[in-house]
Residue frames relative to the residue before (quaternion, step in Angstrom):
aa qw qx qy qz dx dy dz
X 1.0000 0.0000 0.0000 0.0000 0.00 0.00 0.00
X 0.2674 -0.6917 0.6295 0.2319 3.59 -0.57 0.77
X 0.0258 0.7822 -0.6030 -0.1547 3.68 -1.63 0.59
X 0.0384 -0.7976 0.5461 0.2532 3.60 -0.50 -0.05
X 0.0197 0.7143 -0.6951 0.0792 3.18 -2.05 0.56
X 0.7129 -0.4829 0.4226 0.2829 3.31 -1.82 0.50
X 0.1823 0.7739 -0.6042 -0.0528 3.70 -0.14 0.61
X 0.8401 -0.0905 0.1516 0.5129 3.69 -0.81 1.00
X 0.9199 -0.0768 0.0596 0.3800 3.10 0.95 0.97
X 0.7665 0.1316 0.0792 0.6237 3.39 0.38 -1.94
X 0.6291 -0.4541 0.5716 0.2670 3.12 -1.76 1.08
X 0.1160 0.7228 -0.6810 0.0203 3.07 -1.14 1.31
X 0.3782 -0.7031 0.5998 0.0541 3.92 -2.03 0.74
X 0.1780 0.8573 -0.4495 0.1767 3.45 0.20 0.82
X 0.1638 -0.7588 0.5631 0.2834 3.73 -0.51 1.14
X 0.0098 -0.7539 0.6550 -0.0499 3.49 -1.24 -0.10
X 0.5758 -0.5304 0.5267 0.3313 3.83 -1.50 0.94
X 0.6501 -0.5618 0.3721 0.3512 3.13 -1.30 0.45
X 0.8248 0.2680 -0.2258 0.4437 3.24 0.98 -1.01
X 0.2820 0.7640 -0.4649 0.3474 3.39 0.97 0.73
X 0.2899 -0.8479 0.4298 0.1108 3.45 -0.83 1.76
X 0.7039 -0.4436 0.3237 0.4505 3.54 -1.11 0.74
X 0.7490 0.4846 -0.3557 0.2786 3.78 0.45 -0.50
X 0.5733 0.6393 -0.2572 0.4432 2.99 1.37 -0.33
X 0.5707 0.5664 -0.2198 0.5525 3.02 1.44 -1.92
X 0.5579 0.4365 -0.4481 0.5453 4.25 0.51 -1.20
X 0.8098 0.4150 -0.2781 0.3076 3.90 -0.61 -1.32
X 0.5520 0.5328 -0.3449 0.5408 3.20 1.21 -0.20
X 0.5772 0.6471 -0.2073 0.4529 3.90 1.20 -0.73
X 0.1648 -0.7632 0.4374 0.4463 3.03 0.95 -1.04
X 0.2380 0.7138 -0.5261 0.3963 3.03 -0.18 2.20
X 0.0793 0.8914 -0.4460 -0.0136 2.97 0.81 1.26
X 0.5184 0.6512 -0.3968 0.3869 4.02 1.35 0.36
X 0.6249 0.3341 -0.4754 0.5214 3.50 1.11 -0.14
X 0.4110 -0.7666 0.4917 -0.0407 3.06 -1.06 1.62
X 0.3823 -0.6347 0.5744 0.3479 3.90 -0.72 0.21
X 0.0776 -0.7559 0.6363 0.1331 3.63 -0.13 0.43
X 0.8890 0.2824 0.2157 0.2887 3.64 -0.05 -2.00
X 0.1834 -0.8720 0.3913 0.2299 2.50 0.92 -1.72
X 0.6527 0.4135 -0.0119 0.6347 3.61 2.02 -0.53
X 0.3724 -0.7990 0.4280 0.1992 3.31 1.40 0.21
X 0.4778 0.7638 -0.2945 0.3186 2.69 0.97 1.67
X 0.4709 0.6044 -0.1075 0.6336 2.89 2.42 -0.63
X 0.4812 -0.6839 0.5482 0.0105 3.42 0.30 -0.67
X 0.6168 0.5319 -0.3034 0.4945 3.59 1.55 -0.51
X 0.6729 0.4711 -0.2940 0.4887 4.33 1.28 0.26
X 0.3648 0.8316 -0.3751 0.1861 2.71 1.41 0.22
X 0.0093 -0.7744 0.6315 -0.0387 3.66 -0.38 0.85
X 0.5255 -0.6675 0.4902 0.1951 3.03 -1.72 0.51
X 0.0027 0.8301 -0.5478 0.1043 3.82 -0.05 0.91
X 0.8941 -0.0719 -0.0631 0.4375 3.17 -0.53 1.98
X 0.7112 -0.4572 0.2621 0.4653 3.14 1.97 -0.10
X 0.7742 0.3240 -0.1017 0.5341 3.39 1.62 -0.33
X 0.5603 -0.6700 0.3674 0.3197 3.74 -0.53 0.90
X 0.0797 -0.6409 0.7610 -0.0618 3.06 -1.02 1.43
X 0.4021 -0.5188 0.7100 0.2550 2.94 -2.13 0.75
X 0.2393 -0.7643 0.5488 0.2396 4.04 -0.43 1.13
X 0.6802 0.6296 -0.2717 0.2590 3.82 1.15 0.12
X 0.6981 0.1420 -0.2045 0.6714 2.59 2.17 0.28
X 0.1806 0.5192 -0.5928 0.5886 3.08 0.75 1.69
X 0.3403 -0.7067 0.6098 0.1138 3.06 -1.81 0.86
X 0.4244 -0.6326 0.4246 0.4893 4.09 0.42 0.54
X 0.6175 0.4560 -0.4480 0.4583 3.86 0.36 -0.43
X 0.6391 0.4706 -0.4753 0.3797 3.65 0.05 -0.39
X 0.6612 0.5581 -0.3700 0.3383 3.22 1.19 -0.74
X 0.5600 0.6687 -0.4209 0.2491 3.65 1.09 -0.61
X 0.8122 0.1849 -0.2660 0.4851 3.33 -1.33 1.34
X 0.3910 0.7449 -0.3242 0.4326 3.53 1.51 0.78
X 0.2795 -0.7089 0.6019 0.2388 3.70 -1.36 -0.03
X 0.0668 0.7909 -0.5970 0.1165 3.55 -0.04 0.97
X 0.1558 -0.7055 0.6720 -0.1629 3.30 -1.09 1.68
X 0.0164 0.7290 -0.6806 0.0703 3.25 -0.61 1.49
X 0.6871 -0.4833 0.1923 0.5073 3.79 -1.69 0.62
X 0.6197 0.6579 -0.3312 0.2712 3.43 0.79 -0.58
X 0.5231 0.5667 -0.2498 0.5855 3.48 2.28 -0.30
X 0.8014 0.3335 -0.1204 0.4816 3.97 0.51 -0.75
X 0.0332 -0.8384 0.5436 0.0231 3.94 1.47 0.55
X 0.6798 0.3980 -0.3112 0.5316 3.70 0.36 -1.82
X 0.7229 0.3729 -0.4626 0.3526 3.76 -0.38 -0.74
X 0.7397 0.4348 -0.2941 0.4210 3.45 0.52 -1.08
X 0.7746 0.3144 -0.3763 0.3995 3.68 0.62 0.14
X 0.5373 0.5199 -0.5204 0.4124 3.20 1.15 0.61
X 0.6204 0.5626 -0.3216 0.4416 3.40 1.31 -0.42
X 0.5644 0.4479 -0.3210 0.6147 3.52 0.89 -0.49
X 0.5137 0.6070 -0.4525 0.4035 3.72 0.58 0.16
X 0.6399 0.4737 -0.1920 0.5738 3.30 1.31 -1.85
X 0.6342 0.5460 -0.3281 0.4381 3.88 0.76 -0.92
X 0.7111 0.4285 -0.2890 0.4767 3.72 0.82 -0.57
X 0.3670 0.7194 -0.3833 0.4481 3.33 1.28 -0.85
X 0.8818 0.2432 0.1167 0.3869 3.24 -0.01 -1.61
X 0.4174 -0.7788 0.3848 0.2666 3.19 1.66 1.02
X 0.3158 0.6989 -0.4824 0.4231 3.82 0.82 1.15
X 0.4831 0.5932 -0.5705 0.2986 3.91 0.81 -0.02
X 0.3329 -0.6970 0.6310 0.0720 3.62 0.13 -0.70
X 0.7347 -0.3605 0.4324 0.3786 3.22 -1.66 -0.69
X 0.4672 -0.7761 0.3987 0.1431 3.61 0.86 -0.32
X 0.3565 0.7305 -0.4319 0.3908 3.17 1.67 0.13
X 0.7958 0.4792 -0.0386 0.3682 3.10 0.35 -1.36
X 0.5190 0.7219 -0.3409 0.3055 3.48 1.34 -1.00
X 0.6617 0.5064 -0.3304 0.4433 3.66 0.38 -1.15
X 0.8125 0.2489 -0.2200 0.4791 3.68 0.40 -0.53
X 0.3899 0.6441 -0.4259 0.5017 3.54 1.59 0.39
X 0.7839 0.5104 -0.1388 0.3251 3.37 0.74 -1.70
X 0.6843 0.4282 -0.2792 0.5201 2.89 1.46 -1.08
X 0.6918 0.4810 -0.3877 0.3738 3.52 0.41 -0.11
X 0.3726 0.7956 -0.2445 0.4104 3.39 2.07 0.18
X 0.7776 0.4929 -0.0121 0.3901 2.38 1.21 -1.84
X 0.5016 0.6578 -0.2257 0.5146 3.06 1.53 -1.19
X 0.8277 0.3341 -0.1953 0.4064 3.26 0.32 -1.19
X 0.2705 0.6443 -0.4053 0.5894 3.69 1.77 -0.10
X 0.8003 0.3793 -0.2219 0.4079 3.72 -0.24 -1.41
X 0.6040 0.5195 -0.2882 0.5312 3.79 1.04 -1.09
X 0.7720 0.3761 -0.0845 0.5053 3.66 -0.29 -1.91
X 0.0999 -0.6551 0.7438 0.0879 2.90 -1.79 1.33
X 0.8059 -0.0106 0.0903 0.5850 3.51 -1.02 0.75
X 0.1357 0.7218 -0.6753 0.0681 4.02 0.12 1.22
X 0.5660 -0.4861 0.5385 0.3916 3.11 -1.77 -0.02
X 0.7030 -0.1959 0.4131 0.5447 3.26 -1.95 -0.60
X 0.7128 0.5793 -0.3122 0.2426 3.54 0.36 -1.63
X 0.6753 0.5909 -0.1276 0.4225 3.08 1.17 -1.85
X 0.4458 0.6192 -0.3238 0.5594 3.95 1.52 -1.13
X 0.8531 0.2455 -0.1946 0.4171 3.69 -0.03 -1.63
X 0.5213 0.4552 -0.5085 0.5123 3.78 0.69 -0.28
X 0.7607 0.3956 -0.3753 0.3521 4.12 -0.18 -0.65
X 0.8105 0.2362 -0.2489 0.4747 3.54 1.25 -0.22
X 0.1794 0.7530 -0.5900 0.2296 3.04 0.99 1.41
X 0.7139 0.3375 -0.3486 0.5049 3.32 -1.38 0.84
X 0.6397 0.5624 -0.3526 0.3875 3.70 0.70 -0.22
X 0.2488 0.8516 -0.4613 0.0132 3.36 0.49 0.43
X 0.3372 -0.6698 0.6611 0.0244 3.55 -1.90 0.32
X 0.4768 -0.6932 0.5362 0.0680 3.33 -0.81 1.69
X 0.7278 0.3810 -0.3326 0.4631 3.46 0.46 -0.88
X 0.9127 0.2983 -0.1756 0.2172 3.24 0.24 -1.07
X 0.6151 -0.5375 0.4765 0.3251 3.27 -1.37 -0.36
X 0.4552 -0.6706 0.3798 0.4459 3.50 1.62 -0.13
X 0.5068 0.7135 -0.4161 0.2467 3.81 0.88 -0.95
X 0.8052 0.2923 -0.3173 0.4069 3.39 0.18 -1.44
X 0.5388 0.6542 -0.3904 0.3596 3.51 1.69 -0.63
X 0.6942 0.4929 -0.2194 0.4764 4.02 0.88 -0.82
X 0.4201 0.6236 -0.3916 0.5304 3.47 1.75 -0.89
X 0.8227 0.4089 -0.2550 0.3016 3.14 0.15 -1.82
X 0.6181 0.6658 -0.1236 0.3993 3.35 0.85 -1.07
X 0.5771 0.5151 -0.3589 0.5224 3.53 1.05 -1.02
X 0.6266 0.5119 -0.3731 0.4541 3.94 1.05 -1.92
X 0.6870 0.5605 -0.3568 0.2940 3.77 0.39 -1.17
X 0.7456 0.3835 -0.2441 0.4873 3.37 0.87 -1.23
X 0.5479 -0.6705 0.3899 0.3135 3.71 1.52 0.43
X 0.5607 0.5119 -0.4381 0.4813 4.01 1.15 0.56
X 0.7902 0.1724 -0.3196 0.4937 3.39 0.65 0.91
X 0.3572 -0.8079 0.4068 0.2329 3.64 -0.63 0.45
């Protein structure tokens, strides 16, 4: 089945099996930030941005995606390296495995949330999780970004 969609921009035409998930279909694009993480859309590490809102791209079928806007890290460079600024800041980079679908779901929630709490920060990035850390320097870092802490 051939779909098409917006990737980061440019009008894209891609065949693909029916049951054949968006991450693959991205990595196959040349998208090397959406990441296997799980595999169950549970991690939080495929996240991609679809229409503006966080999808897990590992449990998404690529056909749903047809006639979408999909925005992976490899679409939002300036945003994502000012944020990874605040993330270093605050000794919160880590391994990096995880980051691309961290960030984007940052962002998203940047675009959504005015001025959230602590509470509001951890409810939007449920499911995102990180092996290395403890989350601290990551929420530290995150609170400065979304501008509710100085």
């Amino acid at each position: 089945m051939k779909i098409q969609f917006t990737l980061n921009g440019r009008e894209v035409s891609i065949d693909c099996d029916a049951g054949t998930y968006l991450t693959d279909v991205l990595r196959l694009a040349g998208c090397p930030s959406v990441r296997r993480g799980c595999d169950t859309g549970s991690c939080g590490t495929c996240t991609v941005l679809l229409d503006g809102k966080p999808v897990l791209s590992c449990a998404m079928l690529a056909a749903k995606a047809d006639g979408h806007h999909i925005t992976t890290a490899e679409g939002l460079q300036p945003e994502l390296s000012e944020l990874a600024d605040f993330l270093t800041a605050e000794g919160a980079e880590q391994c990096g495995y995880c980051s691309p679908g961290l960030a984007l779901t940052i962002l998203a929630m940047k675009k959504e949330l005015q001025s959230p709490d602590e509470q509001a920060i951890k409810h939007y990035l449920t499911g995102n999780l990180c092996r290395c850390s403890g989350y601290v320097g990551q929420l530290r870092a995150i609170k400065k970004y979304m501008g509710v802490i100085g």
